[in-house]
N, CA and C atoms as a LAMMPS dump frame, in Angstrom:
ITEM: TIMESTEP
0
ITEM: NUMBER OF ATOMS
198
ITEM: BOX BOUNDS ff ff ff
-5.0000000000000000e+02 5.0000000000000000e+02
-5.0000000000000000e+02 5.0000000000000000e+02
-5.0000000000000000e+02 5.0000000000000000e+02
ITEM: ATOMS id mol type element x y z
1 1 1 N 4.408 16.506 -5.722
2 1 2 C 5.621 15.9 -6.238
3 1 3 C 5.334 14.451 -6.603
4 2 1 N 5.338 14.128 -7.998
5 2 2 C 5.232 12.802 -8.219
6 2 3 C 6.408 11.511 -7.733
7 3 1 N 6.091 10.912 -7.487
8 3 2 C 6.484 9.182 -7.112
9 3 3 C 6.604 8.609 -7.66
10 4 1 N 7.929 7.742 -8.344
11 4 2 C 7.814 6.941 -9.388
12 4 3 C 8.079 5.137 -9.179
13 5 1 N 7.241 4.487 -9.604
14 5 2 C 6.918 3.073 -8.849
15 5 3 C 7.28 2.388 -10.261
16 6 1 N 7.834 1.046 -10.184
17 6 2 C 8.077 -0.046 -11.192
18 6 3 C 7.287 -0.647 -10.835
19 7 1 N 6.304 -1.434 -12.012
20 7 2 C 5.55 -2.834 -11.985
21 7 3 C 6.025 -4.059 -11.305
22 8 1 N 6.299 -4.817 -10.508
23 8 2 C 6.969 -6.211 -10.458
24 8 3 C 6.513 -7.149 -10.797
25 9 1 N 6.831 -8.363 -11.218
26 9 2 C 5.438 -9.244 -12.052
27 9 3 C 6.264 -10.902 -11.255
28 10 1 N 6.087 -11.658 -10.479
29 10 2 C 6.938 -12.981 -9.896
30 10 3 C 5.489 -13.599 -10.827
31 11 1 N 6.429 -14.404 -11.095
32 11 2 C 6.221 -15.857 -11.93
33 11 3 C 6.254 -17.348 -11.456
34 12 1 N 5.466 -17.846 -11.203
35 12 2 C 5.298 -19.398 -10.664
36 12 3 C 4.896 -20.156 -11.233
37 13 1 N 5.225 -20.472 -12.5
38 13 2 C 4.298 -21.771 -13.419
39 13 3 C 3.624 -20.299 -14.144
40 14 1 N 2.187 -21.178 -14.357
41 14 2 C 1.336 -20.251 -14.52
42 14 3 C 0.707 -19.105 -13.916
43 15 1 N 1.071 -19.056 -12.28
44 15 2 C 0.442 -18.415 -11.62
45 15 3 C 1.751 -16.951 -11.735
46 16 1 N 0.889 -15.881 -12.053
47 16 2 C 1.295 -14.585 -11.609
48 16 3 C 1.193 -13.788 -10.335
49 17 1 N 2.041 -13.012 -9.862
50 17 2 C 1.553 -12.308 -8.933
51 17 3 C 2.151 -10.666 -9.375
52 18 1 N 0.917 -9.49 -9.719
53 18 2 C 1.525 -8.091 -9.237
54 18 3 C 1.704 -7.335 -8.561
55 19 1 N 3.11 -6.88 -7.977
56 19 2 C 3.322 -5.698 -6.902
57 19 3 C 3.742 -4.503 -7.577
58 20 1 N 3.278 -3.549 -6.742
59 20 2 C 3.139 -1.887 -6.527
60 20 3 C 3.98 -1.761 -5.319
61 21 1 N 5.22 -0.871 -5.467
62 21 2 C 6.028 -0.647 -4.42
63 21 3 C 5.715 0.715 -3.669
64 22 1 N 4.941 1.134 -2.659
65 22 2 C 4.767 2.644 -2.15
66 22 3 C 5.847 2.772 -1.837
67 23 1 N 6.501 4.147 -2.093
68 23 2 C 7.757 4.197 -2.041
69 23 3 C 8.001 5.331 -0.704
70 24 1 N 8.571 4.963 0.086
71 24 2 C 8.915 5.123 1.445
72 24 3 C 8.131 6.422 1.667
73 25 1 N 8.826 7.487 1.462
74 25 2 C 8.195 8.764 1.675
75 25 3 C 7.033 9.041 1.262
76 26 1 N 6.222 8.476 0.245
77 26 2 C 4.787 8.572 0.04
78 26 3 C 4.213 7.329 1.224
79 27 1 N 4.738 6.434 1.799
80 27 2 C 3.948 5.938 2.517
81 27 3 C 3.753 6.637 4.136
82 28 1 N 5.162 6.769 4.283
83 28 2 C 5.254 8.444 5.526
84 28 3 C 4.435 9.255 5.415
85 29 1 N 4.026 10.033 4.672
86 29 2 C 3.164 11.362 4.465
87 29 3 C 1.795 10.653 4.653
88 30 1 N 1.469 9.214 4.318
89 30 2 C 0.328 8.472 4.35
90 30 3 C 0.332 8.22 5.306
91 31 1 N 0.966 8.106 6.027
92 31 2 C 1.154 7.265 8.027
93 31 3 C 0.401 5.793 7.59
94 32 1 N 1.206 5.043 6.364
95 32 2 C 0.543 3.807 6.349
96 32 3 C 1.543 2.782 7.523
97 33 1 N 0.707 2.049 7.642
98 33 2 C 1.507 1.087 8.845
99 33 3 C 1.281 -0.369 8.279
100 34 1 N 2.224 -0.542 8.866
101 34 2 C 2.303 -2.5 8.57
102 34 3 C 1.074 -3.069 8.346
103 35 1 N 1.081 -3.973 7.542
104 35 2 C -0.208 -5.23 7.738
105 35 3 C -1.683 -4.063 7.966
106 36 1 N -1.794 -2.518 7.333
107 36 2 C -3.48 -2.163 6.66
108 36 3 C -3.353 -2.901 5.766
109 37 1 N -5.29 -2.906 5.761
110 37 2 C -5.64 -3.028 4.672
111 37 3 C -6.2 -1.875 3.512
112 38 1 N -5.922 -2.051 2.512
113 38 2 C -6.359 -1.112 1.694
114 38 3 C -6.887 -1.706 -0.094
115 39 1 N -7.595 -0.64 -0.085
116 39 2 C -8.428 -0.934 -1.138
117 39 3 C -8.683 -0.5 -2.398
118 40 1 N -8.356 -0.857 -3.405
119 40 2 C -8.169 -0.386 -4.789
120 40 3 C -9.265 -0.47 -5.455
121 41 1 N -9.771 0.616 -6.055
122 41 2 C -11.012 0.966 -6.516
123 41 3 C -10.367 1.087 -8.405
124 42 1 N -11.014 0.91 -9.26
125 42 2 C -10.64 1.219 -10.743
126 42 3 C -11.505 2.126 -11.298
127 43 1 N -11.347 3.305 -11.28
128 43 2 C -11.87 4.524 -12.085
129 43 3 C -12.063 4.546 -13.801
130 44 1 N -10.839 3.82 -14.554
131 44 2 C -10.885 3.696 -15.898
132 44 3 C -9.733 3.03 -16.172
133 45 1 N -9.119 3.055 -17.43
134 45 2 C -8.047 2.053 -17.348
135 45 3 C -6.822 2.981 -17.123
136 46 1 N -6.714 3.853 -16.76
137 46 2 C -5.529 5.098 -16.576
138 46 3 C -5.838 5.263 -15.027
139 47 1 N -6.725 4.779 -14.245
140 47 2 C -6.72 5.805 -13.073
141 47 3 C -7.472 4.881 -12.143
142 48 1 N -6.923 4.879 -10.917
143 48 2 C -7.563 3.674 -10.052
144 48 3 C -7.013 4.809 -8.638
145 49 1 N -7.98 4.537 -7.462
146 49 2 C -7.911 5.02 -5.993
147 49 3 C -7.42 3.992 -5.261
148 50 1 N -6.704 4.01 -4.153
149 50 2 C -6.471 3.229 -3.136
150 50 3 C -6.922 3.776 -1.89
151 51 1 N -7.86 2.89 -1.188
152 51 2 C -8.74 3.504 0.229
153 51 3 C -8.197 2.993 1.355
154 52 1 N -8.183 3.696 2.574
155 52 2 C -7.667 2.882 3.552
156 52 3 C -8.91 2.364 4.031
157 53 1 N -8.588 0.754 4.284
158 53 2 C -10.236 0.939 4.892
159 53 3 C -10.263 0.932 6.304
160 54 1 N -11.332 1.505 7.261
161 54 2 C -11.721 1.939 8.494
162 54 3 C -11.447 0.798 9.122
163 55 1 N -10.478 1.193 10.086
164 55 2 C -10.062 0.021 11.424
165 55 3 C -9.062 -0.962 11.036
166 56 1 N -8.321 -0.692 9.882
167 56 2 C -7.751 -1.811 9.234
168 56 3 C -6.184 -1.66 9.793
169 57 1 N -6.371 -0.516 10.395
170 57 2 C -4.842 -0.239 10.53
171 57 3 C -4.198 -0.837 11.986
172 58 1 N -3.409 -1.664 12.049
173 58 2 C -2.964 -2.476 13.14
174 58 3 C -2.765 -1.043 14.45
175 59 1 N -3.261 -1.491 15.377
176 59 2 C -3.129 -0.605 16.907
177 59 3 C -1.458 -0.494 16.854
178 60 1 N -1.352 1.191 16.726
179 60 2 C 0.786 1.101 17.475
180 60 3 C 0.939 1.437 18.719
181 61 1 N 1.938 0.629 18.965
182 61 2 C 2.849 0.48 20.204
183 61 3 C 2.539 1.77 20.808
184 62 1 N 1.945 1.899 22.572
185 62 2 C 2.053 2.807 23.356
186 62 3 C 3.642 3.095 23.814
187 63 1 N 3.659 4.169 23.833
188 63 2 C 5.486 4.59 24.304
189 63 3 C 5.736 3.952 25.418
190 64 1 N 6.292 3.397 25.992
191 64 2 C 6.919 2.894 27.322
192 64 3 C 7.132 4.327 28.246
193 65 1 N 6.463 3.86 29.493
194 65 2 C 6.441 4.983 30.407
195 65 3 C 7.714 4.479 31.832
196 66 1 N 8.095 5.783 31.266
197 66 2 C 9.387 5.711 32.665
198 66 3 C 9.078 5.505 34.353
């Protein structure tokens, strides 16, 4: 099932910045968590990978034991 994401483009002077919004439920099915890092690879100009990279993913909260 495709995901559909808008470009965002913030403007500061000259300086640009672009965001990519993962959109909730594709980041769920990803079990991405706060503050990974991940890594965008460019395949061609149509097609680019995003990697999680190894260990990047912040340690979660142990459940509280009764």
């Amino acid at each position: 099932m495709p995901y559909l994401s808008k470009l965002q483009v913030i403007e500061r002077g000259q300086n640009r910045q672009y965001y990519l919004i993962c959109p909730a439920p594709l980041a769920a099915a990803l079990d991405f968590a706060k503050g990974e890092q991940l890594e965008w690879v460019l395949k061609d100009r149509n097609t680019f990978e995003i990697r999680r990279l190894p260990g990047s993913a912040p340690a979660k909260a142990k459940a509280s034991r009764s």
